[in-house]
VOGU-3710 file (C-alpha; in Angstrom, 3 decimals, decimal comma):
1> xxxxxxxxxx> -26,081/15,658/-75,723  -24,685/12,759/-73,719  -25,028/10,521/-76,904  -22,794/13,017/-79,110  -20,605/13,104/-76,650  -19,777/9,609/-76,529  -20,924/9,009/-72,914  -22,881/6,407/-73,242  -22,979/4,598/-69,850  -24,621/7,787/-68,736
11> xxxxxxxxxx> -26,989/8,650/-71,024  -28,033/5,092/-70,915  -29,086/5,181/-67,446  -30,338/8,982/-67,870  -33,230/7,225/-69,857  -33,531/4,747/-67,500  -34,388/7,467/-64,779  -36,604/9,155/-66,371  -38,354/6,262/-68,856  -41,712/6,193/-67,324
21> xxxxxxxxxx> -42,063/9,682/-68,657  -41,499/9,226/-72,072  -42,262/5,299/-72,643  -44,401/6,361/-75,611  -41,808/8,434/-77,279  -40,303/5,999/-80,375  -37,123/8,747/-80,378  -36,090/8,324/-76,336  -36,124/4,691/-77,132  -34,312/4,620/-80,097
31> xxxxxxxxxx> -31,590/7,088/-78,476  -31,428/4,505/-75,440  -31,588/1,174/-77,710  -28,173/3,281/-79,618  -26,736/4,021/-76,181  -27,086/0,325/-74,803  -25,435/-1,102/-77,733  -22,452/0,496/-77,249  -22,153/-1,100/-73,826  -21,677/-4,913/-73,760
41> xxxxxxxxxx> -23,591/-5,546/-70,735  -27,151/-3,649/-71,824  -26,753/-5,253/-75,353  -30,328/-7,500/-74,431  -31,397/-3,884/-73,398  -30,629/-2,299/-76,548  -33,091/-5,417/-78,728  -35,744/-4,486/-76,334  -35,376/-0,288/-76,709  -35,584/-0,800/-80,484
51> xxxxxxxxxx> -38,129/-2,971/-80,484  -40,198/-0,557/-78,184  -39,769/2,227/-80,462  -40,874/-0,222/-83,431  -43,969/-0,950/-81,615  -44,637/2,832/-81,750  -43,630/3,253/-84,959  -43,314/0,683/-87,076  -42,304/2,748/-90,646  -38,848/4,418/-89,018
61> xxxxxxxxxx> -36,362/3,144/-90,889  -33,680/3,928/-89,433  -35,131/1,814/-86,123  -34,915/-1,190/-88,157  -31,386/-0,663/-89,365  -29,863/-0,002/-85,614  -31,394/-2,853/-84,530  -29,653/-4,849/-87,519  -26,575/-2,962/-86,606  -26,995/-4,689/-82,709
71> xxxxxxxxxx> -27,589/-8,080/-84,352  -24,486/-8,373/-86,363  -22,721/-6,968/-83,159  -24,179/-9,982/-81,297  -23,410/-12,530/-84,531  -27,059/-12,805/-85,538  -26,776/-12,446/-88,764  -29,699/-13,713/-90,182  -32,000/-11,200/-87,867  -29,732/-8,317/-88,756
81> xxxxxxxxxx> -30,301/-9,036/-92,719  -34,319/-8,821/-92,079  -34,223/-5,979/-89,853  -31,783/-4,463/-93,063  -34,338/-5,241/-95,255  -37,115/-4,011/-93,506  -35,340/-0,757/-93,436  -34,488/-1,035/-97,271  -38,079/-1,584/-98,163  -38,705/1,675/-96,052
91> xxxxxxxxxx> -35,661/3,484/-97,724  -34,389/1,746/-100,309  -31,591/3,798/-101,517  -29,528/3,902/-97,205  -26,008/3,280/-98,960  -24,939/2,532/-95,286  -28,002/-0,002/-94,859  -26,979/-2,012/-98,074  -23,319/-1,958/-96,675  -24,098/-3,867/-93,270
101> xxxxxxxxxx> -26,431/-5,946/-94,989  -23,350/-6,928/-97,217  -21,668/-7,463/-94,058  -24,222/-10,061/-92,770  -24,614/-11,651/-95,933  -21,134/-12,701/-96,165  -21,100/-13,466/-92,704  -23,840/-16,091/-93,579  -21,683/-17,020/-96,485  -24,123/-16,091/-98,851
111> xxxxxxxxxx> -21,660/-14,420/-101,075  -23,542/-13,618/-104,083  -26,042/-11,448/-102,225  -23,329/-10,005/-99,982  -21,761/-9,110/-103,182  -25,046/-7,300/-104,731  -25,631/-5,397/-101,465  -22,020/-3,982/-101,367  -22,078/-2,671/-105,110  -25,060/-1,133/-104,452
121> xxxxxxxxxx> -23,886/0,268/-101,715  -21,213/1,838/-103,539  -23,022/2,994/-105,720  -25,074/4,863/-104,175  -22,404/6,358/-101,952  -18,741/6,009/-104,202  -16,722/7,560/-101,693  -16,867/5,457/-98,636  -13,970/3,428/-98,547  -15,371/1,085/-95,989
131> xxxxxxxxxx> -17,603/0,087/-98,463  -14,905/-0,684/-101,007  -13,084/-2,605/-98,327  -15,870/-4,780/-97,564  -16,682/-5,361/-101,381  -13,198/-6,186/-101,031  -13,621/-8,932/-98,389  -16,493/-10,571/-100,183  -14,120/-10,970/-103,402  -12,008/-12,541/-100,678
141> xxxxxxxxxx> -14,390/-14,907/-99,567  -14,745/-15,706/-103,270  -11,290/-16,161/-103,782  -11,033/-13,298/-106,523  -7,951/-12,469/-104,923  -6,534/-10,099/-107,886  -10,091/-8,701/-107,623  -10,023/-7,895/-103,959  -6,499/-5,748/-104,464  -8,538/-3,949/-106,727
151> xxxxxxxxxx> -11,087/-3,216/-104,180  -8,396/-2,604/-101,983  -6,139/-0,616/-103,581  -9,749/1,650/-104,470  -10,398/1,769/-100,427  -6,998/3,461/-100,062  -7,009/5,779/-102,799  -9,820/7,059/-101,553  -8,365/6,954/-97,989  -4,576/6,151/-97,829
161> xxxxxxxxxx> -4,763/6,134/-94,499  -7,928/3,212/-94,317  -5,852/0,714/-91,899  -8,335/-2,282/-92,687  -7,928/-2,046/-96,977  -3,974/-2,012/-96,257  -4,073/-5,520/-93,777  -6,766/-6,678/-95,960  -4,545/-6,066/-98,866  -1,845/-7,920/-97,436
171> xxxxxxxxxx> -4,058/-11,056/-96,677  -4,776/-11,377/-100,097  -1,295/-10,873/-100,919  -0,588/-13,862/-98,336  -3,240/-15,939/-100,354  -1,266/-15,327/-103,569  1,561/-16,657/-101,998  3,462/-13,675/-101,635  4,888/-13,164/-98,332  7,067/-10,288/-99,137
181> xxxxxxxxxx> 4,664/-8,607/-101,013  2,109/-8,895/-98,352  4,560/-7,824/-94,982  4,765/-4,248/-96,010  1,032/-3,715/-96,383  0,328/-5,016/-92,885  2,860/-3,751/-91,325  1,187/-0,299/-92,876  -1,928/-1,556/-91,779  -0,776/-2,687/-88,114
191> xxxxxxxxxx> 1,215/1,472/-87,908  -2,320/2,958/-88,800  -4,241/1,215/-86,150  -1,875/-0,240/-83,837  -4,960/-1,298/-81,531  -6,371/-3,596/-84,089  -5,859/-7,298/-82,419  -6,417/-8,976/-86,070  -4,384/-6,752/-87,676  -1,118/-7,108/-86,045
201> xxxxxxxxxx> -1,320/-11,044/-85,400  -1,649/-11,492/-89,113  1,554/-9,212/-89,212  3,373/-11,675/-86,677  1,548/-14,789/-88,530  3,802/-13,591/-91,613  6,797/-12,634/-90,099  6,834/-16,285/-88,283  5,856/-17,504/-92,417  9,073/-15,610/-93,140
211> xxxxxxxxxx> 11,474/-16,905/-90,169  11,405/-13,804/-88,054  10,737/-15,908/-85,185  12,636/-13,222/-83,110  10,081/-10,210/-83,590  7,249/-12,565/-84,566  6,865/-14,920/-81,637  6,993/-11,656/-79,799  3,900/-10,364/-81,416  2,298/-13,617/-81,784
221> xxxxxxxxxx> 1,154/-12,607/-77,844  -1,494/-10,577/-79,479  -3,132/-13,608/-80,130  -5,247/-13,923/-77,567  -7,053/-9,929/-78,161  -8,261/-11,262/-81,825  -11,506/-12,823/-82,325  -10,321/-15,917/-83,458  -8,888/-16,506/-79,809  -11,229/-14,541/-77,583
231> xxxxxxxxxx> -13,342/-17,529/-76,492  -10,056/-19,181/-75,389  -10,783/-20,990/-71,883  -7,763/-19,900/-69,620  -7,751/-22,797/-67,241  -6,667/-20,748/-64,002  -7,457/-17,907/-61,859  -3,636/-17,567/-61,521  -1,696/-14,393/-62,409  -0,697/-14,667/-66,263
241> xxxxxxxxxx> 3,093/-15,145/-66,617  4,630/-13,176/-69,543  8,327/-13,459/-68,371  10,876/-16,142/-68,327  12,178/-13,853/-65,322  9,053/-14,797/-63,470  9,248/-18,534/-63,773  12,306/-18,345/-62,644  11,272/-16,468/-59,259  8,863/-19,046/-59,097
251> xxxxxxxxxx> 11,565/-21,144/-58,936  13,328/-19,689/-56,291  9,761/-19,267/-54,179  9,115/-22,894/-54,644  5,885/-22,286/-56,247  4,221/-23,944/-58,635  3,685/-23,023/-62,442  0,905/-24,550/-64,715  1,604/-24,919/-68,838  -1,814/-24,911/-70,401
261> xxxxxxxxxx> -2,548/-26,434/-73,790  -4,139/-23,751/-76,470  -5,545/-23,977/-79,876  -5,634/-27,253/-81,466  -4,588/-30,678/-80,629  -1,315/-30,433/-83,116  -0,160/-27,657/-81,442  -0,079/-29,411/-78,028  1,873/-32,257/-79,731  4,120/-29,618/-81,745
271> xxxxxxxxxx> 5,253/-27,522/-79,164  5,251/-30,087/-76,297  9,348/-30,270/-77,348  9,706/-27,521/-74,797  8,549/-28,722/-71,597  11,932/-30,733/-71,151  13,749/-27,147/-71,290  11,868/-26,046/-68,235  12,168/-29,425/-66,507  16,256/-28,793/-67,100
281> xxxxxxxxxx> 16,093/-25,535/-65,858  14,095/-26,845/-62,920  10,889/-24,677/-63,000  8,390/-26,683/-61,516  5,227/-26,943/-63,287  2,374/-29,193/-64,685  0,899/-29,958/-68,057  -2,808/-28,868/-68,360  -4,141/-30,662/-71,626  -7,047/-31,829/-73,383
291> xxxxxxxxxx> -8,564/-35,427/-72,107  -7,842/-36,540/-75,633  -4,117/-36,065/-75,196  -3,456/-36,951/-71,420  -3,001/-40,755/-72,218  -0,410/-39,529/-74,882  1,296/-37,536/-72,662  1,351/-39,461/-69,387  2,683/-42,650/-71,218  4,372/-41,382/-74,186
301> xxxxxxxxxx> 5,689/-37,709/-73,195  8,748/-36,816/-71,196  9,093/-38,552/-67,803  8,721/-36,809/-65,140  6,484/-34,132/-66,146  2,726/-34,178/-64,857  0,228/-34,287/-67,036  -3,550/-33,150/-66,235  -6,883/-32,886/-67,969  -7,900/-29,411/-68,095
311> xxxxxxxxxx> -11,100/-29,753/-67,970  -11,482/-31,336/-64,238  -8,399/-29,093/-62,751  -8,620/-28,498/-59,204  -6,667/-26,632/-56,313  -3,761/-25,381/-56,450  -3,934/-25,783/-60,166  -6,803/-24,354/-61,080  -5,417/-20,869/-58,827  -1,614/-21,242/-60,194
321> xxxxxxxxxx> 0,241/-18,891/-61,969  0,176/-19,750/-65,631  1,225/-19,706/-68,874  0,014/-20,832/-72,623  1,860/-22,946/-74,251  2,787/-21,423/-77,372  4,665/-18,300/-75,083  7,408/-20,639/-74,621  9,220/-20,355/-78,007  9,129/-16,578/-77,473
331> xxxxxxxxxx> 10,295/-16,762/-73,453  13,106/-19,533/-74,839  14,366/-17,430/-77,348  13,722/-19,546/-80,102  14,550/-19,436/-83,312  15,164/-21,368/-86,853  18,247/-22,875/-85,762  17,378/-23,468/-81,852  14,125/-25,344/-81,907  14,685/-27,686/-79,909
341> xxxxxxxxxx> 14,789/-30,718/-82,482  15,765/-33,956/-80,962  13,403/-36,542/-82,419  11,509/-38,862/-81,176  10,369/-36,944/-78,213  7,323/-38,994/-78,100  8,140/-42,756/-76,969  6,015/-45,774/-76,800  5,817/-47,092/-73,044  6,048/-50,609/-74,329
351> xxxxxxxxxx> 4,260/-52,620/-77,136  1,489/-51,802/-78,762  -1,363/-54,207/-77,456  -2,936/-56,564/-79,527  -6,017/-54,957/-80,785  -3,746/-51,933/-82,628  -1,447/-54,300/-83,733  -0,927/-53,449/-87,470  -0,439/-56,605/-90,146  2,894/-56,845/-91,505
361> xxxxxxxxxx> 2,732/-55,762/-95,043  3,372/-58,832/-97,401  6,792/-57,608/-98,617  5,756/-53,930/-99,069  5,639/-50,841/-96,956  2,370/-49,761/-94,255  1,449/-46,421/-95,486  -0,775/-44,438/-92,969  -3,221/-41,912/-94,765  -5,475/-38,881/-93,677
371> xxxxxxxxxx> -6,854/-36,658/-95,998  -9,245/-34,014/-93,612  -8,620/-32,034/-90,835  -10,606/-30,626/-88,071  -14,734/-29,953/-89,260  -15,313/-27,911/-86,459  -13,068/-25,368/-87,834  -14,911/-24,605/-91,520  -11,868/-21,790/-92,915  -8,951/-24,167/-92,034
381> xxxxxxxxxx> -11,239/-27,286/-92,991  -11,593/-26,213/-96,925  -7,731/-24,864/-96,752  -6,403/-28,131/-95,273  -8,905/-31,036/-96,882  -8,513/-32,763/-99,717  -11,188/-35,283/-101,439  -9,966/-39,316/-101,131  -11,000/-39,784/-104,067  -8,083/-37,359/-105,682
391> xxxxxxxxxx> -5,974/-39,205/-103,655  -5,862/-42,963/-103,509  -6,533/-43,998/-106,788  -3,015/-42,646/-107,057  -1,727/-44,989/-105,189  -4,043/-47,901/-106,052  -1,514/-49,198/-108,861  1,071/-49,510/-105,946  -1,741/-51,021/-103,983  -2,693/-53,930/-106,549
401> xxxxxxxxxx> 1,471/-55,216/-107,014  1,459/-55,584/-103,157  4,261/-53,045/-103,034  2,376/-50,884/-99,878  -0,314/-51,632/-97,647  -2,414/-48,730/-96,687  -3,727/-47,784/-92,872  -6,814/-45,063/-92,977  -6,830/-43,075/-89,528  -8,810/-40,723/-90,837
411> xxxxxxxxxx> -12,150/-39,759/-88,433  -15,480/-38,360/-88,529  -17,364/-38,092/-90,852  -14,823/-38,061/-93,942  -13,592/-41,879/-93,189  -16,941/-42,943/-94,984  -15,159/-41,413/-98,296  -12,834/-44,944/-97,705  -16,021/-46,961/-97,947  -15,589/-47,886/-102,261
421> xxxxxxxxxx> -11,921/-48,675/-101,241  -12,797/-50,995/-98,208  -13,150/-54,119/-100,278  -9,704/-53,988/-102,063  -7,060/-56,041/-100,415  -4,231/-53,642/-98,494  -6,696/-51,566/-97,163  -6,951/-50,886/-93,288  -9,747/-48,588/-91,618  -8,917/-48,049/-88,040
431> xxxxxxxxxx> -11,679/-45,735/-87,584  -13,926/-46,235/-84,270  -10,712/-48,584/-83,375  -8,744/-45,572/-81,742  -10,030/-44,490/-78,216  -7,307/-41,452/-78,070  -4,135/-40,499/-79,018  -2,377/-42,843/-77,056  -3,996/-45,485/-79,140  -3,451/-43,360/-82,667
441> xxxxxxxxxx> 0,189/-43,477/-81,434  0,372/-47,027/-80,865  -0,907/-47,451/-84,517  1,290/-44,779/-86,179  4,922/-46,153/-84,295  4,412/-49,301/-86,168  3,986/-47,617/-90,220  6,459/-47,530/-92,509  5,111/-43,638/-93,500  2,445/-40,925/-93,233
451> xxxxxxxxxx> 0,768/-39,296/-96,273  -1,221/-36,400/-94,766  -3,075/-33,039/-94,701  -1,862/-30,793/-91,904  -3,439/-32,607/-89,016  -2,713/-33,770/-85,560  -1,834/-36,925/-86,659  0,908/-35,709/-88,962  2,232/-33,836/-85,856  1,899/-37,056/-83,959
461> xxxxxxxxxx> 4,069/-38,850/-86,473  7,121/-35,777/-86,892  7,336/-36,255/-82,794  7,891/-39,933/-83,223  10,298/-39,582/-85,857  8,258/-41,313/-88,543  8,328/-41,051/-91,771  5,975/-38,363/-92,936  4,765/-36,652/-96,347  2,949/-33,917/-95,452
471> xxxxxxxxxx> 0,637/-32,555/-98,211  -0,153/-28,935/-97,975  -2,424/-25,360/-100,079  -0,411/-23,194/-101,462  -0,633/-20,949/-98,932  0,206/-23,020/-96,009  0,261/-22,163/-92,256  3,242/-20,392/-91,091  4,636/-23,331/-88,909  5,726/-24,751/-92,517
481> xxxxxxxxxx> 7,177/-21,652/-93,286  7,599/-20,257/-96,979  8,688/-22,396/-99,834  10,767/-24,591/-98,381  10,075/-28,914/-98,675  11,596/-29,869/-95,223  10,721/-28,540/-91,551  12,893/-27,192/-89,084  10,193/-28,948/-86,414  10,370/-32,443/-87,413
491> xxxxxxxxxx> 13,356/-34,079/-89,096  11,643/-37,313/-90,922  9,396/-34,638/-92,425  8,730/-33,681/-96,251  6,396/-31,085/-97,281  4,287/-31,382/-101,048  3,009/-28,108/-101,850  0,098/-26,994/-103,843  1,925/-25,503/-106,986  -1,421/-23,345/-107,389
501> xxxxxxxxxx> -4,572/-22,499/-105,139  -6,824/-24,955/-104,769  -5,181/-27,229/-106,917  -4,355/-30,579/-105,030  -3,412/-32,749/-108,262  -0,523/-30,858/-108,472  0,537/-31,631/-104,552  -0,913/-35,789/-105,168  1,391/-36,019/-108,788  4,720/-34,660/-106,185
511> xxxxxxxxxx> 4,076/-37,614/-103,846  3,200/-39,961/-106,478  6,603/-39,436/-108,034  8,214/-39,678/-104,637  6,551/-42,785/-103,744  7,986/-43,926/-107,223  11,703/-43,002/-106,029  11,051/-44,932/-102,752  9,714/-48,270/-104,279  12,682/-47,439/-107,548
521> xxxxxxxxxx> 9,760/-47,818/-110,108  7,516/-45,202/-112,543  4,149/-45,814/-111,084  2,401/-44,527/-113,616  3,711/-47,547/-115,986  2,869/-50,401/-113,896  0,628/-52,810/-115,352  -3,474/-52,986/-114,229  -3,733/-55,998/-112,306  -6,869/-56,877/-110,440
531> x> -6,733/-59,183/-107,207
//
């Protein structure tokens, strides 16, 4: 009774009380493995309930599928798609089994039998819009975009009010490169389940794509209730500012204020620009940063503004009252035409020393190139990346009439694509040469230009006013906002978009031609000449 009614903290520990009199009974454990799961804290109880009941009977099917339904809770996919198919080969025609095994599937990645498990499961049950939405996800994941609307548009026929198949709907809008198309059907999404974290900060991601900032910086601050940001490390104990009011009765208390560094390392450098605002309005407050960054900052940043490593913060910083950076464009009031845009804001503290000292080009320009971003981050990595090979030989004729001199900072990994290119004359690796970003700095202030992915180092190179051609998908991130070649963020900037998905020749052949324009010659026409 406790179970239907949703209490589950109670009925939970009602089996617990009274467990040694029915620790043979496969039901009491299965109802206490169900109640457990629902509550965070007993989820290692839950694995061990199921598994009891298994012991005492091993053919229940619907044993094995809970306990798949607590391993995708828990992100163990690969359990929860045996425990699925042990209750499949039990039951083999559980519509609702062969939907959460689609689930897991395509949380492995493993798209093709994600794919097979959803249209059985709709099959077997046609109704369930769930099930359409999800075989809508996994056409996502496949980037069957027009596909996925189908699913979609299916989900909500069925259920017009199905929150997830309108947002859903709108992200594959968003991947079609239709912003306008795509804001309606999450904001419909985002007014049918206004609780849903991912739901509205995809709304505010496209409204900032769009150049709301107004209404979408203010609903960017859901970002930190989505999965993508839940694992975020908040660096102090401190009371969470929200309000430019209360930095400024910090202010007048004389207390101190600690801006913490969130996301990735480009953001720090992007929206950096703002600390000087507070330093004129006299909040006082330190920088909390990555270790990676706090040469950059300390030496190249504004002066006067202290810069710490957030991993070793201490007393009274580690207690202060606190704020993320990326609040501060929404507590400034910022918008298209009020980002603060004074470039550099990122200075050298003197000359480079002599081990990043980059070669004068002989008569040409020194082109810096990076082709791939982050690994860690596998979505944004295959949105972002492009292959080196697509790439260079483009510029190679350029190369071989000494007209530029190229300067690899790629890292990881994806420098060894440079390796065939190492031996031709003009070509600089300064991978394993660059201890941080103080030292990436060093080596970007001296180039002539940038060519790269959207990266940290492309960030790194729009703060200190170089030069920089910024390659991006089709569907870029919202910082670059929609359409448009130039950035309201960095002055020296120039965006080359994908003219398709996926389809980076078309983004190479823009900054071929511009390179061409630069240099006042057709590339393409230049002779072969070997050195």
């Amino acid at each position: 009774a406790l179970w239907k009614l949703e209490r589950y903290q109670e009925a939970y520990e009602l089996h617990c009380s009274y467990q040694h009199h029915f620790h043979n009974n496969a039901d009491a454990w299965v109802i206490a493995g169900m109640c457990a799961r629902r509550l965070p804290q007993h989820q290692g109880d839950a694995e061990h309930a199921f598994q009891a009941a298994l012991r005492l009977n091993p053919d229940r099917a619907d044993t094995h599928y809970n306990l798949g339904n607590l391993y995708n809770d828990i992100n163990r996919h690969a359990e929860a798609v045996t425990a699925y198919q042990a209750s499949l080969a039990l039951e083999p025609n559980g519509a609702l089994v062969w939907h959460n095994l689609g689930i897991a599937l395509r949380e492995l990645e493993q798209l093709d039998g994600a794919d097979q498990a959803m249209r059985t499961s709709v099959r077997l049950d046609p109704f369930n819009p769930d099930a359409w939405c999800n075989l809508g996800l996994v056409a996502h994941a496949r980037q069957a975009f027009e596909l996925s609307k189908r699913f979609y548009l299916h989900s909500i026929q069925l259920d017009g009010g199905h929150a997830s198949s309108w947002t859903n709907l709108g992200m594959s809008l968003l991947e079609e490169v239709k912003p306008e198309e795509a804001l309606p059907a999450l904001r419909r999404g985002h007014s049918l389940n206004p609780r849903s974290p991912d739901g509205l900060f995809n709304y505010a991601l496209t409204l900032l794509l769009l150049g709301d900032y107004e209404e979408g910086w203010r609903l960017y601050e859901s970002r930190f209730t989505t999965k993508q940001f839940k694992d975020t490390v908040v660096p102090s104990s401190g009371p969470w500012l929200t309000q430019l009011e209360q930095l400024q009765e910090l202010k007048a208390s004389g207390q101190l204020c600690l801006i913490w560094s969130e996301q990735g390392i480009g953001d720090a450098i992007q929206f950096v620009r703002y600390l000087p605002i507070l330093q004129a309005l006299e909040i006082p407050f330190a920088f909390a940063t990555r270790p990676a960054l706090v040469p950059l900052f300390q030496q190249w940043g504004p002066a006067g503004i202290t810069v710490l490593d957030d991993t070793q913060l201490e007393p009274p910083w580690s207690e202060a009252p606190h704020l993320a950076l990326l609040s501060l464009p929404r507590l400034l009031r910022s918008d298209l035409l009020t980002i603060p845009m004074v470039t550099p804001y990122l200075t050298p503290p003197g000359p480079p020393p002599e081990r990043l000292l980059v070669p004068p080009p002989p008569g040409g320009i020194a082109i810096g190139l990076v082709w791939a971003s982050n690994p860690g981050n596998k979505a944004m990595y295959r949105q972002k990346s492009l292959p080196l090979d697509l790439l260079l030989p483009a510029l190679l004729p350029a190369l071989q009439h000494d007209l530029i001199e190229l300067h690899s900072l790629q890292v990881g990994d994806d420098a060894l694509q440079l390796a065939p290119y190492s031996p031709i004359d003009g070509v600089h690796d300064w991978n394993g040469k660059l201890n941080d970003f103080g030292d990436t700095a060093h080596v970007v202030h001296q180039l002539d230009l940038l060519i790269s992915v959207d990266t940290a180092v492309a960030h790194l190179a729009g703060a200190l006013a170089i030069p920089t051609w910024l390659i991006l998908p089709s569907n870029a991130d919202f910082r670059w906002l929609h359409q448009r070649s130039d950035s309201p963020w960095y002055d020296t900037m120039r965006l080359f978009r994908q003219t398709q998905p996926n389809h980076w020749p078309s983004a190479i052949a823009q900054v071929v031609d511009a390179l061409g324009e630069v240099l006042g010659l057709d590339l393409a026409q230049l002779p072969e000449h070997d050195h």
